[in-house]
C-alpha positions as CSV (number, residue, x, y, z in Angstrom):
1,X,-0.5,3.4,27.6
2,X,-3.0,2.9,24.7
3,X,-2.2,-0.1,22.5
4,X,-1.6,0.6,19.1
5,X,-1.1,-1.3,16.1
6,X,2.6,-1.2,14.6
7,X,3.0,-1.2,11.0
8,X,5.2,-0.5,8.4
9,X,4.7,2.0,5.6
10,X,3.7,0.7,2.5
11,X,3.0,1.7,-1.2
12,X,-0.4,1.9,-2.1
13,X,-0.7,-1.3,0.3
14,X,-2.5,-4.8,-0.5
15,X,-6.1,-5.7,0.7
16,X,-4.5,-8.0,3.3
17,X,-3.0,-4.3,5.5
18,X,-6.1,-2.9,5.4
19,X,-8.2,-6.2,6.6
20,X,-5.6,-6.2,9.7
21,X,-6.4,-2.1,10.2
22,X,-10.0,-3.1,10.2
23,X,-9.7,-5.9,12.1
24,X,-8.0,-4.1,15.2
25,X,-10.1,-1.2,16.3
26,X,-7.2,0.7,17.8
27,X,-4.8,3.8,17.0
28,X,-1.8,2.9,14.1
29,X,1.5,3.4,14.7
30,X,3.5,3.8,11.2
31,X,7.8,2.2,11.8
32,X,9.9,5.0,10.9
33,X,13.4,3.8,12.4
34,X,13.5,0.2,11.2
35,X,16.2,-0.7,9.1
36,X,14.9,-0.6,5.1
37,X,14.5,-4.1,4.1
38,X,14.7,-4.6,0.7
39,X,12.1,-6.4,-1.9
40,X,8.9,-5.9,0.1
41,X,5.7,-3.8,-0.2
42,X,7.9,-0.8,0.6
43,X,8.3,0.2,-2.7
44,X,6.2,-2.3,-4.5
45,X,2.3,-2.7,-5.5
46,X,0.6,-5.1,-7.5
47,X,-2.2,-4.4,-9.9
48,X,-4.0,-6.5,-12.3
49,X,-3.4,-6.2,-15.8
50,X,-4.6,-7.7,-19.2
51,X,-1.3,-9.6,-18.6
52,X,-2.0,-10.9,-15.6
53,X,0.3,-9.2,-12.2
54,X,2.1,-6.0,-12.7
55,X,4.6,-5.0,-9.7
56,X,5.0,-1.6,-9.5
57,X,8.1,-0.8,-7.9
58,X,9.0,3.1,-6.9
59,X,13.0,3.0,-7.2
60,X,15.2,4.5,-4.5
61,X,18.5,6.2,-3.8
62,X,20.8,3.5,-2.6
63,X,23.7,5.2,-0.6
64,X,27.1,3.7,0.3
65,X,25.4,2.8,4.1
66,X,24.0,-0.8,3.9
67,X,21.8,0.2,7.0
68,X,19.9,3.3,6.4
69,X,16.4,3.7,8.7
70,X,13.1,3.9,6.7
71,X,12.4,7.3,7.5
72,X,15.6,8.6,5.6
73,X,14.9,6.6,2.4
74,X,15.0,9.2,-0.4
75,X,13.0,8.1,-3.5
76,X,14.9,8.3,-6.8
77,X,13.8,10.4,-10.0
78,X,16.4,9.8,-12.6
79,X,14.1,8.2,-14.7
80,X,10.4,9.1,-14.9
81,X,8.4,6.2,-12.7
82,X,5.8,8.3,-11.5
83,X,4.6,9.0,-15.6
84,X,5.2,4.7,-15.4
85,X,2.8,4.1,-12.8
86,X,0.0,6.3,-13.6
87,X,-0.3,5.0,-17.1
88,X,0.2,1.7,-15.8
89,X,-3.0,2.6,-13.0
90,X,-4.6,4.1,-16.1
91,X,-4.2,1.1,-18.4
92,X,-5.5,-1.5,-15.7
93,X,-8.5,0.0,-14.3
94,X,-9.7,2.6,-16.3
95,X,-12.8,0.5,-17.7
96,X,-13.1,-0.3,-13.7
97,X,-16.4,1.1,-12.4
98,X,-15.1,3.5,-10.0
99,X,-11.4,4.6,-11.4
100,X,-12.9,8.1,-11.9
101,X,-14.7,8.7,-9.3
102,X,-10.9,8.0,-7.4
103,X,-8.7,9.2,-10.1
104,X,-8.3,12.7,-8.6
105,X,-7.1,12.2,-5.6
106,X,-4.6,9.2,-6.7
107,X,-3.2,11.1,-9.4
108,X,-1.6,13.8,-6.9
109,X,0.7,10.9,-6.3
110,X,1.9,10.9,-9.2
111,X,2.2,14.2,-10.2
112,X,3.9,15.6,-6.5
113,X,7.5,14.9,-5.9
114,X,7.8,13.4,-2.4
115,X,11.5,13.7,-1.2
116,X,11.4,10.7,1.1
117,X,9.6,7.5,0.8
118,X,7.7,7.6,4.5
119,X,6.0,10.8,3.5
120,X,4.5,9.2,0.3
121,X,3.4,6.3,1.3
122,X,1.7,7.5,4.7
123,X,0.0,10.4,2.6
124,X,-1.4,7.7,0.5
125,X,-2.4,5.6,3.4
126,X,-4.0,8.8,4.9
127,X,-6.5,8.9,1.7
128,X,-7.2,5.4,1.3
129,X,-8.3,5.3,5.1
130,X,-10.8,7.9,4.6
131,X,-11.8,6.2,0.7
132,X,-12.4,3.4,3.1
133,X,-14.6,5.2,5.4
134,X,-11.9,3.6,8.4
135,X,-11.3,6.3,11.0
136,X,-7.8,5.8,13.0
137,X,-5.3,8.3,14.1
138,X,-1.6,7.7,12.7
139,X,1.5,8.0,14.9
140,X,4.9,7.3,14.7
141,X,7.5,5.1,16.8
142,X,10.4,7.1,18.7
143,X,12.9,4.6,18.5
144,X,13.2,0.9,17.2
145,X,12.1,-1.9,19.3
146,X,11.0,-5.3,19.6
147,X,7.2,-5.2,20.5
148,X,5.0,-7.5,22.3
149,X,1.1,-7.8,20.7
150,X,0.2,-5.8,17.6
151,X,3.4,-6.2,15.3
152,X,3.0,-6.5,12.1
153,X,6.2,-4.8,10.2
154,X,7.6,-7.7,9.4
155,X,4.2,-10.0,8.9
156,X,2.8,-8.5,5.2
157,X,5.4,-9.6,3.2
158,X,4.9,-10.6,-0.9
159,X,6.7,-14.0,-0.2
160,X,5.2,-14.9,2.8
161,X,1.4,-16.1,2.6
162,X,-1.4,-13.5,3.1
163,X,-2.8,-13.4,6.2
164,X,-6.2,-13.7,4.4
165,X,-7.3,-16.9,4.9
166,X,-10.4,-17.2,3.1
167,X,-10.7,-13.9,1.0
168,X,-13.3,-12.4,-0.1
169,X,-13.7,-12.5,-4.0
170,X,-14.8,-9.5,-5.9
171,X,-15.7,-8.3,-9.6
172,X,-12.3,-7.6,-11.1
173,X,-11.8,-6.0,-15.0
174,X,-9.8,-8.9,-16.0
175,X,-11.2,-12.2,-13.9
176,X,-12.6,-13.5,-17.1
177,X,-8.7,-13.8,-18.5
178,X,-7.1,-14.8,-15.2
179,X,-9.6,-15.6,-12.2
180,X,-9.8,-13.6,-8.9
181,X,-6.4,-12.3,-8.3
182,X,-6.2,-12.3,-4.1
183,X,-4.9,-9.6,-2.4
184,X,-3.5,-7.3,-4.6
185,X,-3.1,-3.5,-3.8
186,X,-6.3,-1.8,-2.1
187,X,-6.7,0.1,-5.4
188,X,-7.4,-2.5,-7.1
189,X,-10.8,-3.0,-4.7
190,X,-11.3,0.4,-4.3
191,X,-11.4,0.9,-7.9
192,X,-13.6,-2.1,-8.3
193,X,-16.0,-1.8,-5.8
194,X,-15.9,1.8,-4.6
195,X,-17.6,2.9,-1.7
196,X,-18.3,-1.0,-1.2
197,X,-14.8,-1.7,-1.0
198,X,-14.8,-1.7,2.9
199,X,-17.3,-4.5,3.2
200,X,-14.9,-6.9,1.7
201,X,-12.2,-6.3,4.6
């Protein structure tokens, strides 16, 4: 059997998931049947802001169930979070160089309610691949299990330490106010650096 890299499905995911996608040249395979941990790149982002880190966080239905599997994770629209974000994306990086050359296709996400929180965040993974220019069919795991190799559900985490060593520093809108700001979501490169972006992975 082909080995694939295991992964979990994040929101609009930081530089540091997509370095790890182009650093193993091999089919990814998306965690649907994990059990939902809470406070990690799940539901969260980070951008850069004129006030330095914004975590964008998409709310979800919490049920009586303590254990609920990713793939049945509804997200929650009580309250308008997707208007939230894309003024928040709009705010940040729309003195970027490249925000409207990308704007189009981000603000779908923003505009189309997803019912469950898998399908949004693997449709947005889907474009940023190909903004990337990084070719690699998506599957999905059958069933939970503890995997030897390419396993890195649990590894991309906002309190553990990246797993970029040595990143790359690029132009960002506000490093004159607060420095480079190290792995923060891919949009924040891709709206940055554009169709460079994937040289910095």
């Amino acid at each position: 059997m082909e080995s694939s890299l295991l992964l979990p499905a994040f929101y609009l995911p930081p530089v540091s998931y997509f370095h790890v996608i182009q650093q193993h040249e091999i089919p990814i395979c998306i965690e649907k049947f994990e059990h939902y941990p809470k406070q990690t790149y799940r539901t969260r982002a980070k951008i850069a802001t004129a006030n330095g880190v914004l975590d964008m966080i998409v709310p979800i239905e919490h049920g009586r169930k303590e254990r609920v599997a990713m793939k049945d994770i509804r997200i929650n629209y009580e309250f308008n979070w997707q208007r939230l974000h894309w003024l928040s994306l709009q705010t940040a990086y729309r003195s970027s160089p490249y925000f409207e050359y990308y704007e189009d296709d981000f603000s779908v996400f923003y505009e189309k309610q997803f019912d469950f929180l898998l399908d949004f965040n693997v449709e947005q993974l889907k474009l940023i691949l190909k903004c990337l220019k990084i070719q690699r069919s998506i599957s999905y795991t059958e069933s939970y299990n503890r995997v030897d190799g390419q396993d890195f559900r649990s590894i991309i985490h906002p309190k553990k330490e990246s797993l970029f060593a040595n990143p790359k520093s690029y132009y960002q809108v506000f490093e004159e106010k607060h420095g480079f700001l190290p792995d923060l979501s891919v949009v924040d490169l891709l709206f940055n650096q554009g169709p460079q972006s994937k040289s910095f992975l």
